[in-house]
N, C-alpha and C positions, 0 to 999 in steps of 0.2 A: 504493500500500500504506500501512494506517495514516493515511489523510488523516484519518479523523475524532480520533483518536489525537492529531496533530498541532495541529488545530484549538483543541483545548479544553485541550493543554497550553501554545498558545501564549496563550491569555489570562491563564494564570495570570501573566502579566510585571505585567499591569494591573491586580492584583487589591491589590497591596501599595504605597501611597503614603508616602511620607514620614516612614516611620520608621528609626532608625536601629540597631534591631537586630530579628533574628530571634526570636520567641520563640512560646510554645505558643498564645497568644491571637491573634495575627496571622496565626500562617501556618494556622489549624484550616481557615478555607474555604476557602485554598488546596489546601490538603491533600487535602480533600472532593473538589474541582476535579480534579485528581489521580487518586484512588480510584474515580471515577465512569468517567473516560476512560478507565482500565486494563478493569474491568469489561465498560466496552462493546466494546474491541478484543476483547474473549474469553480474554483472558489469565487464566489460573487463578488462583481465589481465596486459598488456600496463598498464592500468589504474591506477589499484590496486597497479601497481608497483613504480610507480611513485608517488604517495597519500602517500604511505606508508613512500617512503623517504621525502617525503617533513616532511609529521609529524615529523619523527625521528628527522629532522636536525633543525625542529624548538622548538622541546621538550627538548630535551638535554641539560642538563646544565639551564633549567628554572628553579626560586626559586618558591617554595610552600607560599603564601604570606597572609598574615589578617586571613578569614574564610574559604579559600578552605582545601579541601585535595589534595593529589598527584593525588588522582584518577579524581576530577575537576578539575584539571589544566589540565591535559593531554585532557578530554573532552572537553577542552575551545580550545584548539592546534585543535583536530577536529575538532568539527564547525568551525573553523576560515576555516579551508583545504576546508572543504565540501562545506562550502559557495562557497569559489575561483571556486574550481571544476564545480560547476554549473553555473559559471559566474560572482557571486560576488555582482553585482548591479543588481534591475531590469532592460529588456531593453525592454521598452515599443515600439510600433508602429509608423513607422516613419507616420506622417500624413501632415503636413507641406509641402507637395509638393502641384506642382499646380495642382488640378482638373480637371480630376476626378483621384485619385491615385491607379494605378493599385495594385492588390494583386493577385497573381499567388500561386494557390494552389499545390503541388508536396507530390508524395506520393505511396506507391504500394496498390493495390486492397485487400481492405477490412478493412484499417485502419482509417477511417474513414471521411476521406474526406469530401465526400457530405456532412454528418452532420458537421462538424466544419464548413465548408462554413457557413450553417445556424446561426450555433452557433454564430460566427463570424460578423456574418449579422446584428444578433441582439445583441449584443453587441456593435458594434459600433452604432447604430440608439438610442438606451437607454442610454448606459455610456456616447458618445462622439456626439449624437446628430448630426449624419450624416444620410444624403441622400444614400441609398445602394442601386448599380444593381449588382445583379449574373446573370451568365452564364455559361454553361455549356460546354466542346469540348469534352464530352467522347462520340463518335460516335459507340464505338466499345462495350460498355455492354449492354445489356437489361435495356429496362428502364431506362438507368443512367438520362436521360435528364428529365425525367419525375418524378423522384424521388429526382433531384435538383427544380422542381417547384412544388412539394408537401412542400420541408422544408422549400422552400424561402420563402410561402405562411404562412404557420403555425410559421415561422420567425418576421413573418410582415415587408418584405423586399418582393424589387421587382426582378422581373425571366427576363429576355430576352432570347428569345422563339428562339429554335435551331434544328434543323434536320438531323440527322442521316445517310440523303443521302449526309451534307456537308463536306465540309473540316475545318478541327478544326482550320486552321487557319484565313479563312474567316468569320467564327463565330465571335471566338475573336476579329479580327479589325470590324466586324457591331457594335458587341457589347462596343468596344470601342468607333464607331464614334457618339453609339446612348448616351451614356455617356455624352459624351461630348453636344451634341445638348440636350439634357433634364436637362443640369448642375448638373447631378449627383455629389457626393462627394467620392465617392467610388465606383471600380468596381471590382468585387473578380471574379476570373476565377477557374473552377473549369476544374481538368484536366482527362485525363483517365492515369487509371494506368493498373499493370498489376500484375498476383501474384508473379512474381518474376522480379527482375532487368532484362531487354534485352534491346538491343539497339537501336531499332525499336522506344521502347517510351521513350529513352535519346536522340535520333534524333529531335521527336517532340515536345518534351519539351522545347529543345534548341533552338529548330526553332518559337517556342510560346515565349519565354522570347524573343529573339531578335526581334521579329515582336510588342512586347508589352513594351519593357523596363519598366516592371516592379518597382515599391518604393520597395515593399517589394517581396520577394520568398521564401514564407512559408514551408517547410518541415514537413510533418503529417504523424508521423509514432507511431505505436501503441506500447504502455508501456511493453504490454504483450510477446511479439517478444523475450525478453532478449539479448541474442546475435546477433542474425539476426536482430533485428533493430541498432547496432550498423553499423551490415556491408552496409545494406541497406542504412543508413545514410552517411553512405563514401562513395560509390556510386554514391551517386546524388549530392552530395557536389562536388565532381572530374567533374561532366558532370554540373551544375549552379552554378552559385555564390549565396549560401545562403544566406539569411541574417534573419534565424531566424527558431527553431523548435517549432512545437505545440505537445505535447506528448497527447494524448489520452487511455482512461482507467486507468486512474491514481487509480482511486477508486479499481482496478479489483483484482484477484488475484494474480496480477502478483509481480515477488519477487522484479520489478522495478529496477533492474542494467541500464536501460537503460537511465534515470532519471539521472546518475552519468557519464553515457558512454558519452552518445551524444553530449553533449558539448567540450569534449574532445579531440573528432573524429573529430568533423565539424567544431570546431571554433565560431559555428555560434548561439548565444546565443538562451537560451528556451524562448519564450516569452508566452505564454498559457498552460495553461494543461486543460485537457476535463477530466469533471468528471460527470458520468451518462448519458444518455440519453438524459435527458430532453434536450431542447433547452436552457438552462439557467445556464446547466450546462458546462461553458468556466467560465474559473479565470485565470486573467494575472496571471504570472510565479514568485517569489522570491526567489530568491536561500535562504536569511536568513532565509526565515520562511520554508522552504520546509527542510535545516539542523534542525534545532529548530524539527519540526514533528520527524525529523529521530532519531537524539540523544532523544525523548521522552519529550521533554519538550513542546511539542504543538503548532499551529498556536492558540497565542489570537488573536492578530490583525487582521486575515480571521474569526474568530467568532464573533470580536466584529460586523467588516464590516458585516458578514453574517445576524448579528441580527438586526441591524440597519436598513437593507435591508426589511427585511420580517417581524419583531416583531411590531406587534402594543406597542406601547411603553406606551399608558396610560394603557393599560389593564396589561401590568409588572410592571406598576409600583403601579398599586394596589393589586397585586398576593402579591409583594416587602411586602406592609405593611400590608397586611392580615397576612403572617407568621408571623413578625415579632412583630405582635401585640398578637400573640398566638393564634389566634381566628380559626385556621385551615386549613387544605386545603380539598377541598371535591371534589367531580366526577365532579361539572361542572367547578370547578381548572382545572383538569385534563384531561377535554375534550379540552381546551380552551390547554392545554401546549401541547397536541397533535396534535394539527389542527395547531401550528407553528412548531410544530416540522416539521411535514410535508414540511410546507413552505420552511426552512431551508433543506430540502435535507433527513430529513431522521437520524436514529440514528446512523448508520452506518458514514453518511460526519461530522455528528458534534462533536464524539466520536473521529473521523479522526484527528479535528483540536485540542483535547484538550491534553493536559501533562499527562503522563501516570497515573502518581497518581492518577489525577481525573477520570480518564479514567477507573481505575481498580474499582474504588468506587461507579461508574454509572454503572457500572454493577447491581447492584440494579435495576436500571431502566427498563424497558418494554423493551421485546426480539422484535426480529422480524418485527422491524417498519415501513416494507415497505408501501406503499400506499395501497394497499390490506388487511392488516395488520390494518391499521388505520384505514382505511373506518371500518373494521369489529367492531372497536374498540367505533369512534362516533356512529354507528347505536346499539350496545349494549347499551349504555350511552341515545342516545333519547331513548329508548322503556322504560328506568325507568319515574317513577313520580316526581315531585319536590323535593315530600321530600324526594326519595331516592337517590336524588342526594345527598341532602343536608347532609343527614344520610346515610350513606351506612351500618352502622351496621345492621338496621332492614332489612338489604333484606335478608330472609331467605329459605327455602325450596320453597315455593308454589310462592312469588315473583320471585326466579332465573327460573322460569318454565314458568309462564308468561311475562317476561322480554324476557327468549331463544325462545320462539316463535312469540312473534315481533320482534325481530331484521335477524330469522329466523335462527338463531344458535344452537349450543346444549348446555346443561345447563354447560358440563364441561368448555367450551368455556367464559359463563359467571365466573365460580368458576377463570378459568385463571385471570382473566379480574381484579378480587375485588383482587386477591391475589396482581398483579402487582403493581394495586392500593395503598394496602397496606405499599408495600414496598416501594413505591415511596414517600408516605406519610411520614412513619418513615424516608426516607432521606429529605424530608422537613424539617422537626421538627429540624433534626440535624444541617439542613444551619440556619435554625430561630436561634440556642441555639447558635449561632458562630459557627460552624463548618467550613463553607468554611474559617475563617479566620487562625483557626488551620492548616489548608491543605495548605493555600496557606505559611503559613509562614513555612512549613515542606519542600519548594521548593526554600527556601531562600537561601540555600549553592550553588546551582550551577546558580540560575538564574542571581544574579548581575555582574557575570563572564562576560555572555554570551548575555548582553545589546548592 
């Protein structure tokens, strides 16, 4: 998300040499630098225009101070904007009210709704240790009712059960009165949308929030939209009182201006971003770490949380002193770093969270890692012997033959496989000899800036 974004804010470091203050004449093609990269993510003009001046009039006349350059200081001025722009602090989930607290889902057809319900489901029953009922009022899609008690279910969150011949407002107050008689802790209502703004479903939405007084009214609208989710968002913000957007597809191809818009537009802070499919994949919102991604400097703090999460931690921490002792990394190393990788999202979400330097460095690393990908990857890895785990050198002609026919691949497929290996190996070797500490201190000019 935002790679081009990222690209062309991170040259602005190199664009300012050797002077010692900030002012209207130096930083103008930076500035331009800037204005162009917002543009092209699809971040609203309004917007751009406004960022742009705040920069200027907070840059201007700043001194160049200890170890930055002109070109860090003016990217410290940004993060600081981008932060604000997106809200500044996180705003977590009002929960605090009396039970069962409503959560009114709003949003136009096919941005993902239904699934963030789930997502949302199961987030709150695992993170915050609540009681969850969903419901559904989309009377008017196919299936919608029925595809909200497929995720509630694969959620592990409960459905109250709704029909197609009722009136979505009746739904909602059963489903609220059974809330309450079950002492649920939470009840998420999931709405029908439509694929474009009409007033038919800002009628019923208005008429659901006032029949539900709502804690929270969620706003779910997809990353990928660019402009059209902005206006969308202004739409429904004018017809409810928001109090909060969930952006989805964060991960996608999208050039993510909306990420930078919505906040702007609504008022009404991001609290979630959906990233992937999985159910598991909802991560509360930070404006600081989601600037940090953008300027290139990475989410640690979502990788460290991400690892913590999913990493068996005795088995890295004897990966940790296997390298470090020289002794090697071998395939069943690397089966074992890919079966968490997995865990973690994939090379793509954790590639996502790190500072572009290392980022560009893991390139080295195994293409392709989707789940599919991997599966292919441990079923190559079983079909060797122990000791070809242990040795991958001797696996030669008549092994990669035997090896590609039990895993039921082809042998080029293997030859991929030892190569990736290889390389992944060689960037072991480099983290064992210190490398990561070289890397990290080559990040030392802009990081203590931007703490």
């Amino acid at each position: 998300m935002l790679d081009q974004l990222t690209q062309r804010l991170s040259r602005v470091v190199k664009t300012l040499r050797g002077q010692a203050r900030l002012t209207e004449e130096n930083i103008q093609d930076a500035l331009r630098e800037v204005r162009m990269a917002l543009l092209e993510a699809d971040v609203a003009l309004p917007v751009v225009k406004a960022f742009i001046e705040r920069v200027r009039t907070k840059a201007v006349g700043q001194e160049v101070i200890g170890s930055l350059t002109p070109g860090q200081a003016l990217v410290g001025v940004v993060f600081d904007e981008l932060k604000a722009l997106m809200g500044g602090n996180e705003a977590p989930l009002q929960l605090n009210a009396r039970p069962p607290v409503v959560i009114l889902m709003a949003g136009l057809q096919g941005a993902g709704k239904t699934t963030t319900v789930g997502k949302l489901g199961k987030w709150l029953k695992e993170t915050k240790r609540k009681k969850v009922l969903t419901v559904s009022t989309d009377v008017y899609r196919p299936a919608a009712i029925e595809q909200l008690a497929t995720v509630a279910k694969a959620a592990g969150v409960d459905w109250f059960p709704s029909k197609a011949s009722e009136q979505p407002i009746a739904i909602a107050q059963n489903a609220l009165a059974e809330a309450k008689r079950r002492l649920y802790d939470v009840l998420i209502v999931d709405t029908a949308g439509r694929l474009a703004v009409d007033e038919a479903m800002m009628q019923e939405i208005r008429a659901l929030h006032d029949a539900l007084q709502p804690t929270e009214t969620l706003f779910v609208v997809d990353a990928m939209l660019g402009q059209d989710a902005v206006n969308t968002a202004k739409a429904f913000h004018d017809a409810l009182p928001l109090t909060g957007v969930v952006l989805t597809k964060l991960d996608g191809d999208a050039r993510g201006g909306a990420a930078l818009s919505v906040r702007y537009v609504t008022g009404a802070p991001i609290k979630f971003a959906g990233v992937g499919e999985k159910l598991d994949g909802l991560e509360p919102f930070y404006p600081e770490r989601m600037a940090s991604r953008i300027l290139g400097m990475g989410d640690i703090l979502g990788l460290v949380e991400a690892a913590r999460k999913e990493v068996d931690e005795e088995k890295a921490k004897q990966l940790a002193k296997k390298i470090q002792s020289g002794k090697g990394f071998d395939l069943n190393d690397f089966r074992e770093q890919i079966v968490q990788l997995r865990k973690m999202g994939g090379m793509t979400a954790l590639l996502d969270k790190m500072p572009a330097q290392i980022a560009q460095m893991a390139g080295q690393l195994p293409a392709g890692s989707d789940d599919k990908m991997i599966r292919r990857i441990q079923g190559i890895i079983d079909s060797m012997t122990p000791e070809e785990r242990a040795r991958p050198e001797i696996i030669k002609a008549k092994r990669k033959q035997r090896i590609a026919a039990g895993a039921g691949v082809t042998v080029q497929e293997v030859n991929r496989l030892l190569k990736q290996f290889d390389q992944t190996q060689r960037l072991m070797k480099s983290l064992g000899k210190g490398g990561l500490k070289k890397m990290m201190r080559g990040l030392g000019g802009v990081l203590p800036r931007l703490r």
